[in-house]
N, C-alpha and C positions, 0 to 999 in steps of 0.2 A: 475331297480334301481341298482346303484352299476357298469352299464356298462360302458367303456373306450371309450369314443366318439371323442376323439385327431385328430386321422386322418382325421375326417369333417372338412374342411376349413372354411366352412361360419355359423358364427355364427348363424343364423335364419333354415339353415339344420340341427343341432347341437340342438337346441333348440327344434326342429321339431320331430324329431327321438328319442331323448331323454324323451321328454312330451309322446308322444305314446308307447313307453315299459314301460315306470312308470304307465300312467294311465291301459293296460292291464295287468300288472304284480296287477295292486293291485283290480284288478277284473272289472273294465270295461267293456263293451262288446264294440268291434270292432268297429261299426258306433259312437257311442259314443264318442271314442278315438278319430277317423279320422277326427270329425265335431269340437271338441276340439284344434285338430291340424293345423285345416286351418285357424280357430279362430286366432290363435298362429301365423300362418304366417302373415297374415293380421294385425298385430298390428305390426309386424317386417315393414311389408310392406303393408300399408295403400294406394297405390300407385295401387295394385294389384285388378283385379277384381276376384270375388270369382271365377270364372271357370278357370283362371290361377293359382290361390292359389290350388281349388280342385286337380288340373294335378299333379301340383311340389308333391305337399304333399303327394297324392298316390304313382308318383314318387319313391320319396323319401324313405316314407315307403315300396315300395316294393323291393328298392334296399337294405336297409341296417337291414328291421328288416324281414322281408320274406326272401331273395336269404342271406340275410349274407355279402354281399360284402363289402370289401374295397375301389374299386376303383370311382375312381373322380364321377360325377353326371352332368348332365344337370342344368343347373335352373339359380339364378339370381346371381348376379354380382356383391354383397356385398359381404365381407369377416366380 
């Protein structure tokens, strides 16, 4: 909560990374969060099947809320 998510370009990564620090910040456990998160994608992108949704979303959470990173990301092609 409270974290500065601006650099993510795409709104549904943004949403994504966002929803999993709030839900573990306020005590979730991990599978929890992550099963939450692709939930989260899949309504972004209903288009998506869930083992393309599971990837980005580990992805994702491994890039920005695990390693900390800044930089750009793999995944889809909405902004």
């Amino acid at each position: 909560m409270g974290h500065d998510f601006s650099h993510i370009a795409r709104n549904c990564e943004r949403a994504v990374v966002t929803a999993y620090r709030d839900l573990r910040t306020l005590g979730n456990p991990d599978l929890a969060a992550f099963r939450a998160c692709i939930t989260l994608y899949r309504i972004h992108h209903p288009e998506a099947s869930v083992n393309e949704a599971r990837r980005l979303v580990a992805e994702w959470i491994d890039h920005h809320a695990v390693r900390v990173s800044t930089a750009p990301t793999p995944g889809c092609d909405c902004r």
